[in-house]
C-alpha positions as CSV (number, residue, x, y, z in Angstrom):
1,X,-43.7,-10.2,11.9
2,X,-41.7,-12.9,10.1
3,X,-38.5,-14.3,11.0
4,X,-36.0,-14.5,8.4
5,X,-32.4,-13.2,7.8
6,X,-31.5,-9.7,7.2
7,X,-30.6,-9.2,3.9
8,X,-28.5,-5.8,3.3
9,X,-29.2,-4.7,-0.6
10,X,-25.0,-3.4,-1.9
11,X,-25.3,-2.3,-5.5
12,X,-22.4,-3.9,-7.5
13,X,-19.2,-1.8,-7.8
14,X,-20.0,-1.0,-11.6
15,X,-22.7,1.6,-10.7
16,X,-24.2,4.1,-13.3
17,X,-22.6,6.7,-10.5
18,X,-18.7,5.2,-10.9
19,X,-16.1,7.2,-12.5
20,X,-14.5,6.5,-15.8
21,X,-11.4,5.1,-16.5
22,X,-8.5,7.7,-16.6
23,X,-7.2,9.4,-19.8
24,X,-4.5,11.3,-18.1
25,X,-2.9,8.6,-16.0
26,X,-0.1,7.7,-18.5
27,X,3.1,6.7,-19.0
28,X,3.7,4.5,-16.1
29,X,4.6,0.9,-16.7
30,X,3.4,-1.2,-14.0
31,X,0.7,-0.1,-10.8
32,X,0.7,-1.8,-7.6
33,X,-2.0,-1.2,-5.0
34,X,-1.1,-2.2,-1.6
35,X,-3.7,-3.0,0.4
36,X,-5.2,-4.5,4.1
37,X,-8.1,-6.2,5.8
38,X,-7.6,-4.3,8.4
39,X,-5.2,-1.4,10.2
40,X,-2.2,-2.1,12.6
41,X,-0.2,-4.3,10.0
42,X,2.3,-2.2,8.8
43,X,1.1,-1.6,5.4
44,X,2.7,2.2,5.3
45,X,5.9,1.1,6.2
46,X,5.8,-1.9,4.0
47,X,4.6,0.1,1.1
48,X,7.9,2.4,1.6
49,X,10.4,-0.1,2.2
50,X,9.0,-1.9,-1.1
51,X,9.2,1.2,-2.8
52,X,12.7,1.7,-1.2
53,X,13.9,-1.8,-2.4
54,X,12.9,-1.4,-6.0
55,X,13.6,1.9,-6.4
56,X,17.7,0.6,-6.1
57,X,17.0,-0.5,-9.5
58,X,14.0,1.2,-11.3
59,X,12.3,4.4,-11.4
60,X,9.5,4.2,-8.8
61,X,6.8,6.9,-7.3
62,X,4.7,5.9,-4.5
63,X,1.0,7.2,-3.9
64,X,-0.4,8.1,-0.5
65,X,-3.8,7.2,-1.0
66,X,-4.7,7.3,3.1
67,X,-6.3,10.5,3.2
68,X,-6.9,10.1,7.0
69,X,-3.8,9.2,8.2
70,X,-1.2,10.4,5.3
71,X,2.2,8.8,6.4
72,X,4.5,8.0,4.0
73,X,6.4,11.8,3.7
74,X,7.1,11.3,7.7
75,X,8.3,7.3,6.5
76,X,10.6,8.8,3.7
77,X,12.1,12.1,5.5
78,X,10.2,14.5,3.8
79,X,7.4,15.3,5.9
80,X,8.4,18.8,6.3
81,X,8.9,20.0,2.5
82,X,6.6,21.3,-0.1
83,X,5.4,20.7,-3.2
84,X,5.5,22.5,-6.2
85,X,3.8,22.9,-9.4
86,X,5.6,23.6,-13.2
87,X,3.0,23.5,-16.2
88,X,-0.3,22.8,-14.5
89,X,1.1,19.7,-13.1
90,X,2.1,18.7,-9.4
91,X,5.7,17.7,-9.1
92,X,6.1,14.7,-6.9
93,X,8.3,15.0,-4.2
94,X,11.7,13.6,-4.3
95,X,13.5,11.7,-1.8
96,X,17.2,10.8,-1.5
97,X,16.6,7.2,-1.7
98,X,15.6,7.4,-4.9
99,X,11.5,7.5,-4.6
100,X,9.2,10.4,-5.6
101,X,6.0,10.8,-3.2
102,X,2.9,12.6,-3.3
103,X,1.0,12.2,-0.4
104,X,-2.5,14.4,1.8
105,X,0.4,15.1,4.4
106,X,2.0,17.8,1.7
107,X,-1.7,19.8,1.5
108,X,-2.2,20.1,5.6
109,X,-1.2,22.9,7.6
110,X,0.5,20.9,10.2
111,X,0.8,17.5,11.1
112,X,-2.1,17.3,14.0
113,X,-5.2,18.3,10.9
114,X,-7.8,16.3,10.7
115,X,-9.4,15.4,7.1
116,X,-13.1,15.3,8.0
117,X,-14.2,14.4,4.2
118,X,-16.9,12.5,2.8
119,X,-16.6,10.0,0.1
120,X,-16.9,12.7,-2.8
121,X,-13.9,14.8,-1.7
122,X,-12.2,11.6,-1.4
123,X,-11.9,10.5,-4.8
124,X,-11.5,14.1,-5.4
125,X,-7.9,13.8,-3.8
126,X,-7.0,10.6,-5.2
127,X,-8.5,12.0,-8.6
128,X,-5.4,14.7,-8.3
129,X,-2.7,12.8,-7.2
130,X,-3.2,10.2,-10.3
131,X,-4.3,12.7,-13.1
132,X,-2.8,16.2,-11.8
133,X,0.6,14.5,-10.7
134,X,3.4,13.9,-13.4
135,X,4.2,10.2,-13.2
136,X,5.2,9.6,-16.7
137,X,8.2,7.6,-17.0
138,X,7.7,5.6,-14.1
139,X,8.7,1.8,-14.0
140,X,6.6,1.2,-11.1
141,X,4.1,3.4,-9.2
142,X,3.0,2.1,-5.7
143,X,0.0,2.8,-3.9
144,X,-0.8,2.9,-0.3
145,X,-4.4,2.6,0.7
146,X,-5.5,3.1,4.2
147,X,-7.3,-0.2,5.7
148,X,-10.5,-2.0,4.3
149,X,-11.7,-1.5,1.0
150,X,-13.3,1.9,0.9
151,X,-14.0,4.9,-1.3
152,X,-9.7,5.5,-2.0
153,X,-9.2,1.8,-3.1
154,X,-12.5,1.7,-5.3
155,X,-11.5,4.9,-7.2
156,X,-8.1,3.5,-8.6
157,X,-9.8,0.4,-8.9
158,X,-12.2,2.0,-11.7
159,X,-9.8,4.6,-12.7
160,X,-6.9,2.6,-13.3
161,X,-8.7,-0.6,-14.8
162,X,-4.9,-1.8,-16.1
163,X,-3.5,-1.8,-12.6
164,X,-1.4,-5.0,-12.2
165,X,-2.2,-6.1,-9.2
166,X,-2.8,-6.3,-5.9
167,X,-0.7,-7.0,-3.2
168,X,-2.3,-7.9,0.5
169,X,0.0,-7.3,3.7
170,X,-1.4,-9.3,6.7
171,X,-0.4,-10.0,10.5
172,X,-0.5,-13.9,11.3
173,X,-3.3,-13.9,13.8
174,X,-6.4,-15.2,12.7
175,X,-8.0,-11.5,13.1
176,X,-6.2,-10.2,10.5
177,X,-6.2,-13.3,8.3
178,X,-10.2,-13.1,8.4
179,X,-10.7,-9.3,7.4
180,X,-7.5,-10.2,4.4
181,X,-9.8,-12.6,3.0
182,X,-12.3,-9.4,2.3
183,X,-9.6,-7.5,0.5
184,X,-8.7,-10.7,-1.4
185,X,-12.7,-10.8,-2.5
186,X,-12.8,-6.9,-3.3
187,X,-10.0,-7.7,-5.6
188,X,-11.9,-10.6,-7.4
189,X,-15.2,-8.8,-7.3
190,X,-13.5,-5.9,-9.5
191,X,-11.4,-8.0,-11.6
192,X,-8.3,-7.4,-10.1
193,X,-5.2,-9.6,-9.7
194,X,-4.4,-10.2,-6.3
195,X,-0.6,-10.5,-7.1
196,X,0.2,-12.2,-3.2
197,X,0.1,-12.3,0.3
198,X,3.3,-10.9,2.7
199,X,3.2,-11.8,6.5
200,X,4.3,-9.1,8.5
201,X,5.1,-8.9,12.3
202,X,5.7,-12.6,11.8
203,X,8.3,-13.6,14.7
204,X,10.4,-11.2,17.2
205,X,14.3,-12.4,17.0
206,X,15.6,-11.2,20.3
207,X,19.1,-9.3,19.6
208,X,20.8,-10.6,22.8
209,X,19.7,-14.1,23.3
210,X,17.9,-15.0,19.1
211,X,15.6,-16.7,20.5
212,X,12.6,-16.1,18.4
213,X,8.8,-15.6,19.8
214,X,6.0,-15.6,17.7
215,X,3.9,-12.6,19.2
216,X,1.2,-13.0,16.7
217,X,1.8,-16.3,15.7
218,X,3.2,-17.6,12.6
219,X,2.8,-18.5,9.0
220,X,-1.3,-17.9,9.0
221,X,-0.5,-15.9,5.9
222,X,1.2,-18.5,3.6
223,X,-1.4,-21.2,4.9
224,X,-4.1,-18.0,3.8
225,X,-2.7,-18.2,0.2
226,X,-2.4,-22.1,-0.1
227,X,-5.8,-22.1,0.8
228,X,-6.7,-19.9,-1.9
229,X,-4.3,-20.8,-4.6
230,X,-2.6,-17.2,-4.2
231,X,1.6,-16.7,-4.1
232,X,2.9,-16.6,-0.9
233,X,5.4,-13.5,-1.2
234,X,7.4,-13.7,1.8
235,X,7.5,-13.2,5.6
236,X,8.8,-9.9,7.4
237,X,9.8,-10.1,11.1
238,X,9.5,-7.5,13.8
239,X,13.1,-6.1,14.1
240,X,13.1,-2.7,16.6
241,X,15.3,-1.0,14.1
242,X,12.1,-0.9,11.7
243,X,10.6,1.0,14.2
244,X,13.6,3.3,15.3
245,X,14.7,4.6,12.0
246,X,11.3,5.2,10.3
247,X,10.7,7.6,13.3
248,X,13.7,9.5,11.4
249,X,12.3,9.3,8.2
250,X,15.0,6.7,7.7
251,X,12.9,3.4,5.7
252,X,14.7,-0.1,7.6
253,X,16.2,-1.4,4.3
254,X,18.5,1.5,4.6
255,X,20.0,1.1,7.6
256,X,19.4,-2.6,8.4
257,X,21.6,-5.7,6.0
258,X,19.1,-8.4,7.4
259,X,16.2,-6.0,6.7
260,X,16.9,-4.9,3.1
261,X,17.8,-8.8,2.3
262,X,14.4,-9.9,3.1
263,X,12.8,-6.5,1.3
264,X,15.1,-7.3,-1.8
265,X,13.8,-11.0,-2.3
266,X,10.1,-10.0,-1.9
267,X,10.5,-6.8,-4.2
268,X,12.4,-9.4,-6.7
269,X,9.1,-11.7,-6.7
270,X,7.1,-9.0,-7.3
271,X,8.7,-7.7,-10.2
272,X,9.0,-11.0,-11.5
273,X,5.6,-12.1,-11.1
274,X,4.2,-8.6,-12.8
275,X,6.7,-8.0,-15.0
276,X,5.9,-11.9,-17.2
């Protein structure tokens, strides 16, 4: 037998088999997928706290789109209510801080289902939540993919070809920074504007003494978008309240100053850099 290199044969994205590009998603001015490399980084709870932050001054949905692990409802407080429907259309949940959410966590019995689904049923899901979900009038609609570049991210990504952007939430170590760079391609390889690059987890500020240790290093992310000539959007440490309050349903720019500060400039970039 020869010796060569494997070669694995991956059709391009645009296959006969990919879905067309939505009628019915309308009426919302700007889309923002927020995506990962790879899980652990905090994408949920960054996805909510940015949604949090601009909500303060526009009208904002957000979009569960991690059909495994649906957490954004527990994130925002709501985990426990249901939706409803009013003219064939599914009515987003509202929050008190000014967010509607639609999210798998609504659909499930109780908290401890599993969603054993295939790739089909997948894009079913997301399918609904875009098209059967009333989102018209929104300044901004947010949405949360679960890690990697799978089937959930690849649906909007051909449904929604007019999606603004991309935005890529990383942990400094070089682990994370590696598997970013594949979200950062998946974006180019479909055309998609990878708006920038936050570093999360980057520092631990001790409340007692302030001394500040860098448990997965620092600044990997903003030497990540140098490197590839993308806007480096800001860096989010670890604060324990972040942690404390979301428990509650309680997002960290409502409850923490320093928090909503750093969430306010990053949000402000965003809208700046989408919005010209």
């Amino acid at each position: 037998m020869a010796k060569g290199k494997i070669k694995i044969n991956t059709p391009p994205p645009s296959t006969p088999t990919a879905p067309q590009p939505s009628t019915k998603y309308s009426g919302v001015k700007h889309t923002i997928m927020i995506m990962s490399g790879k899980g652990g980084v905090g994408k949920s709870t960054f996805s909510v706290n940015l949604a949090v932050s601009m909500g303060k001054t526009k009208n904002v949905g957000i979009i569960d789109a991690d059909i495994n692990g649906p957490d954004d409802p527990m994130l925002l407080g709501v985990s426990k209510d249901k939706l409803h429907v009013e003219n064939n259309k599914i009515i987003p949940m509202k929050t008190k801080y000014g967010v509607d959410v639609i999210s798998m966590a609504f659909f499930l019995p109780d908290d401890s289902t599993a969603v054993i689904w295939r790739g089909a049923l997948r894009h079913k899901a997301i399918q609904q939540f875009l098209e059967d979900a009333t989102w018209e009038g929104k300044d901004y609609v947010i949405i949360d993919f679960p890690p990697g570049t799978g089937d959930e991210a690849l649906s909007v990504a051909q449904m929604i070809p007019e999606v603004d952007g991309v935005v890529i939430v990383v942990t400094p170590q070089d682990l994370a920074l590696l598997d970013a760079k594949k979200a950062i391609n998946f974006a180019e390889q479909l055309h998609l504007k990878v708006i920038g690059i936050v570093e999360n987890m980057s520092g631990f500020s001790c409340p007692h003494c302030g001394t500040v240790t860098n448990i997965f290093k620092t600044g990997g992310a903003e030497a990540l978008a140098k490197e590839l000539n993308i806007e480096f959007l800001g860096k989010i440490p670890i604060y324990p309240e972040i942690v404390q309050h979301a428990d509650t349903g309680v997002p960290a720019v409502e409850s923490s100053e320093e928090v909503r500060k750093i969430y306010n400039e990053i949000s402000s970039r965003i809208a700046s850099l989408v919005e010209k």
